[in-house]
N, C-alpha and C positions, 0 to 999 in steps of 0.2 A: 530577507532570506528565510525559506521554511523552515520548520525544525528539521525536516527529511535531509535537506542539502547539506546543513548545519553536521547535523551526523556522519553525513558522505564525506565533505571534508576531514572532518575532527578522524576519521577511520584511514586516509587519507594519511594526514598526519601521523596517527599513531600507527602506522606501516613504515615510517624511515626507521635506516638502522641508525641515525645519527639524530641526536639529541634536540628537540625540539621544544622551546620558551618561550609561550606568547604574552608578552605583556600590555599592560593597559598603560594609559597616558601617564600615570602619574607612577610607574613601574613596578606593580602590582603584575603577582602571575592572574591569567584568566583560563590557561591551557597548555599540560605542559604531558610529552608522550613517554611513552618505557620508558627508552632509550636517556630522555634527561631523566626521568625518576632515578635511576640507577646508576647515573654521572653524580647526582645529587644526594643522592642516600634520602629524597622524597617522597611519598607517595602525591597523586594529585589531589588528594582529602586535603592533604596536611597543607599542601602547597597554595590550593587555589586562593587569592584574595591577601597572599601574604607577598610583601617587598622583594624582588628580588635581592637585594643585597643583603634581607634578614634572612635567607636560605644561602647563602652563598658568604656568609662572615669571615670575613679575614681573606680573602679572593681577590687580595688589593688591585691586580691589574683589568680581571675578568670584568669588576664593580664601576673601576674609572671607564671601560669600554661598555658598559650599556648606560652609564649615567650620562656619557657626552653623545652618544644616540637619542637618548630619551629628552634631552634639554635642546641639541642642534637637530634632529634628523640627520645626520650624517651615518652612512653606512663603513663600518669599521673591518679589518681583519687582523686577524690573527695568528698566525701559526708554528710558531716559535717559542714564544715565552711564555704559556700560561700552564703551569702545571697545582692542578685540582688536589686539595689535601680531607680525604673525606674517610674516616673512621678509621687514620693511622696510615693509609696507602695511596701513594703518590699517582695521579692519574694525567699524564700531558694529553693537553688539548688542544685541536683547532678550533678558535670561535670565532663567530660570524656576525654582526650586530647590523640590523639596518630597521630602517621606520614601515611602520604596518601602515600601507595607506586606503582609505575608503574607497569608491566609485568612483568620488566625485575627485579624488588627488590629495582627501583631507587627512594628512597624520593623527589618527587615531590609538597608534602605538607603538610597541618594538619584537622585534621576531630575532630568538637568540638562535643561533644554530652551535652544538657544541659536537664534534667528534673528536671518538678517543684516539688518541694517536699512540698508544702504547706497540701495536704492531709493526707501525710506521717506521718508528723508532728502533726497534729492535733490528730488524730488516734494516735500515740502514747502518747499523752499527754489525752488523753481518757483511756489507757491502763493501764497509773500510777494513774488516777485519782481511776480509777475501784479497783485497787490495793490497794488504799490506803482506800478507803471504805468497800474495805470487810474486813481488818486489824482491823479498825472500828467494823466492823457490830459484828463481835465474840465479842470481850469486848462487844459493847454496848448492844450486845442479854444477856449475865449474868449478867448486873448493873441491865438492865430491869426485868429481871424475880427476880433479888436481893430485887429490892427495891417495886415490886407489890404487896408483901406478909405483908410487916409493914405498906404499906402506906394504905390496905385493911382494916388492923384491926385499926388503925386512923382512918377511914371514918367511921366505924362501931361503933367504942366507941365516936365520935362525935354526930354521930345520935343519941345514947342512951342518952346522954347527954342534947342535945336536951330536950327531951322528958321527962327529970330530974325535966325544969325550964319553964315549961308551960306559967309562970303568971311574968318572969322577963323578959323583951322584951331586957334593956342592955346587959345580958349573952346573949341572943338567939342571939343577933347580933355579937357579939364574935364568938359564934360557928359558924355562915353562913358564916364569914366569913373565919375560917375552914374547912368548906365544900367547899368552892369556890376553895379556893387555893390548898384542898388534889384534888380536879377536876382538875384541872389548872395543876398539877405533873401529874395527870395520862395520861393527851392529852400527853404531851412531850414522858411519857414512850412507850405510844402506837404507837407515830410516830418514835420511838426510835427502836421498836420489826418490824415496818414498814421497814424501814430503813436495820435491821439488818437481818430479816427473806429470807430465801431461794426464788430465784423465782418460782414461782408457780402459769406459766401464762393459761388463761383458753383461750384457743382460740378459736375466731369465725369469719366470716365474719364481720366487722366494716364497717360501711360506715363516712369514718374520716370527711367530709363535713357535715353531719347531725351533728356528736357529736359537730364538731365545731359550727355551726348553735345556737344547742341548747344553749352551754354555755354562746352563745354571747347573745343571748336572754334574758338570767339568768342575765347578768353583766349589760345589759341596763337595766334593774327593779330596779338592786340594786345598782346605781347611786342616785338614790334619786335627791335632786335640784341639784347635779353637774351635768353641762351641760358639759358635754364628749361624742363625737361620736366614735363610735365602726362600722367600717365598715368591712366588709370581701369579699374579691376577691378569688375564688375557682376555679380552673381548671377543666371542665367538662369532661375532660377524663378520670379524676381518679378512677377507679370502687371500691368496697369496697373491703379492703385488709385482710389478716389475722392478727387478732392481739387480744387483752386484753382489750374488751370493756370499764370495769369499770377502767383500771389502765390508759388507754391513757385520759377520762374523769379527773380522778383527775391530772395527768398532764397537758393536757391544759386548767384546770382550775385555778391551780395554776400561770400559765406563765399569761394567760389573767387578773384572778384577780390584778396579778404583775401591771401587764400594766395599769390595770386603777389608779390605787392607785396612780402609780409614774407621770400621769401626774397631771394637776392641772385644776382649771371651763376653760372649753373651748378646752381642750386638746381634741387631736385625737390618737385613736388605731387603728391599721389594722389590720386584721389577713388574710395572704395570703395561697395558697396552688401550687405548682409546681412540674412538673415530674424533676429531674435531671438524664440526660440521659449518663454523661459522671461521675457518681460515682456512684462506686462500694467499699462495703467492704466486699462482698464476701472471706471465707478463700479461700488458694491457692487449686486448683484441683478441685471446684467445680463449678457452672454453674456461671455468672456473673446476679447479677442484676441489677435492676432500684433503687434508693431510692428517694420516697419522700419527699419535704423537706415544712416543713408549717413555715411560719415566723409570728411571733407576735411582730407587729413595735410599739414603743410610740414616740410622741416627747416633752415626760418629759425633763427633765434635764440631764439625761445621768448619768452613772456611772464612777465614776474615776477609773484609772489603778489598783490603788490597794487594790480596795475592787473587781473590776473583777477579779482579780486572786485568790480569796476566796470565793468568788461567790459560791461556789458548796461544800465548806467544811460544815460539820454536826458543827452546833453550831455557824457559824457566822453569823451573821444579821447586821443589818442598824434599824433595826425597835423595839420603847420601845416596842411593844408587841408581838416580832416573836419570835420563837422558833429556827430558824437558821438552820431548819430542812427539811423545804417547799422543796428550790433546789435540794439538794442532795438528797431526795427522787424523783424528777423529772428525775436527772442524770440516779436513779437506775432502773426507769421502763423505760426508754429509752435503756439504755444498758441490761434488758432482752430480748428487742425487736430487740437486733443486731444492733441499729440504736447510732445515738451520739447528742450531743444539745453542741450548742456553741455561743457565746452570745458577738457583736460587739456594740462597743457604744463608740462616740467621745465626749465628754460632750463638752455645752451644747444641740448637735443636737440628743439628743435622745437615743433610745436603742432598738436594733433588738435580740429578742431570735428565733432561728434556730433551729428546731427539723426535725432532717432524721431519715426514715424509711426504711427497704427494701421495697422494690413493690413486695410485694407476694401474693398470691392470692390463 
C-alpha cells in the first residue's frame, strides 16, 4: 500500500466519532485517532509502539478483552460493563475487539473500537425516570380529582362558618386557620393534576434569553437584604426557538429560585446559555439537531449523592416547606419538550442544574 492510500485511510479513521485502537500482533498500538486519544488521556506521540494494557492500567475488563482477541482472534463485545477511570472521571464505554486481518486472511493484529456511552446512559436513565412518572401521574390524576371534591365542601362549610361567629375572634382564628391549610392541600393537589395531566404544549417562537433575563430580574428584587449576585452569560447566537412560553418560564423559575435559596448572604448564581453542537436526541431516521443547553450554577453547599438521586422524585424534598413536587414537574415540562435536565454537584463546591433543549426553530 502507498504512502498516499496509507494517509487516506489513517484520515479515514481519524474522521470517526468513536474511539479507534490499532494494534500490532503482539499488542502494541500502531494507530490510534482523537476520539481514543481523549477516551485515553493519550496523545499518538505518547501512545504509538507502547502496550495496550500499559496505556490502559488497571482496565481489568477492557485488558482481559483485547488480550483473548490478540492470543485467539476472536471478535469480542461489550456494552454494559466497562467503565473507563481516566484523571478522576468515570467514563462508560462500548468496546469492540476483533483481529486486523491482511489480504491474504493473515491475523496481523487487533482493532479496538471504544464509544463513550456517557449520553447513552443518561438518556436512558431519562427514559426510566419518564416511566416512572407517568406510573405516577395516572394514580396521582385520580387521588387529585379524589380528594378536590371533600376538600371543596370543607373550604365551603368553613367559610360559612366563618360568618356563624362574627363577634368570637378565638373561633374565627380557628377557622383561618382552616382555611390556610384546606389552601395549602389544594396547591399540592394542583401541582399534583400539574404533574399528572397530559402534555399540552402551546407552541410559539420564545426568545429563551429574554424569559431568562426576566426571571433573573424577578429573583434580584426578591432577595431583599441578602446580598446574592445573580449574573447571567447568554450566547448571542441563539435565536428564539419553538417551545412553551409559560411552562419553560415556571421551569426556569423554579431551578433559579432553587439557586438562590441554596446559597447563603454573599453567594453567587449564574445562569449560562450555549449551543451544544455535538448532541443530539433526535429519534433514529429523522434529521439530527442542535440542543441547547442553559446551566443555573450556585455555589451553595452542594447536594449529597443521595438525595441527587431523588432529586426529581414527586414528594421528596429537603425543605420544611416544599411540596417535593417543584423538580419533577421541571423534569416533565422538559421531557414534553424532547429535551432532558440533569444536575452535577460535588458538595461542598456547589451545584449545576443543566436543562437541554432541541434547537428548533
Amino acid at each position: 500500500m502507498g504512502e498516499e492510500m496509507e494517509s487516506y485511510y489513517a484520515n479515514v479513521v481519524d474522521s470517526f466519532g468513536d474511539g479507534v485502537i490499532v494494534l500490532d500482533g503482539r499488542g502494541a498500538v500502531t494507530h490510534i485517532n482523537p476520539a481514543a486519544e481523549e477516551l485515553a488521556g493519550v496523545s499518538m506521540r505518547q501512545a504509538k509502539g507502547v502496550l495496550f494494557s500499559d496505556i490502559f492500567k488497571g482496565e481489568g475488563p477492557l485488558n482481559e478483552m483485547v488480550e483473548k482477541t490478540v492470543q485467539t482472534g476472536m471478535s469480542i463485545s461489550d456494552q454494559e460493563n466497562i467503565v473507563l477511570k481516566r484523571a478522576g472521571k468515570l467514563t462508560p464505554v462500548g468496546a469492540n475487539t476483533s483481529p486486523l486481518l491482511s489480504s491474504s486472511g493473515e491475523r496481523i493484529g487487533t482493532i479496538v473500537l471504544l464509544r463513550d456511552l456517557t449520553n447513552v446512559r443518561e438518556l436512558e436513565e431519562a427514559v426510566r425516570q419518564a416511566d416512572r412518572l407517568s406510573s405516577l401521574g395516572a394514580l396521582a390524576a385520580g387521588l387529585a380529582h379524589e380528594i378536590k371534591n371533600p376538600l371543596g365542601g370543607i373550604n365551603g362549610a368553613a367559610q360559612l362558618l366563618e360568618m356563624e361567629f362574627p363577634d368570637n375572634e378565638d373561633l374565627r382564628e380557628y377557622i383561618r386557620v382552616m382555611l390556610k391549610e384546606v389552601q395549602r392541600v389544594n396547591v399540592i393537589v394542583e401541582e399534583l393534576l400539574a404533574l399528572a395531566s397530559p402534555g399540552r404544549l402551546k407552541l410559539g417562537k420564545v426568545n429563551l434569553h429574554q424569559v431568562l433575563a426576566d426571571i433573573v430580574l424577578l429573583q434580584k428584587s426578591a432577595t431583599g437584604a441578602r446580598n446574592v449576585s445573580i449574573n447571567q452569560y447568554f450566547d448571542p447566537s441563539i435565536p428564539p426557538i419553538l417551545a412553551d412560553e409559560a411552562l419553560l418560564t415556571q421551569l426556569f423559575l423554579n431551578l433559579i429560585k432553587n439557586a438562590v435559596e441554596a446559597v447563603g448572604d454573599g453567594g453567587q448564581v449564574k445562569v449560562t446559555s450555549r449551543v451544544l453542537s455535538d448532541y443530539s436526541m433526535t429519534p433514529k431516521g429523522e434529521r439530527r439537531a442542535r440542543m441547547i443547553a442553559i446551566d443555573v450554577v450556585d455555589n451553595g453547599p452542594g447536594i449529597a449523592p443521595d438525595v441527587q438521586e431523588n432529586l426529581f422524585t414527586p414528594f421528596f424534598t429537603t425543605k420544611s416547606k416544599g411540596t417535593g413536587l417543584g423538580l419533577a414537574i421541571c423534569q416533565k415540562i422538559v421531557s414534553e419538550h424532547r429535551g432532558m435536565i440533569r444536575v452535577e454537584s460535588h458538595p461542598p463546591r456547589g451545584t449545576t442544574f443543566t436543562v437541554m433543549l432541541p434547537f428548533i426553530q
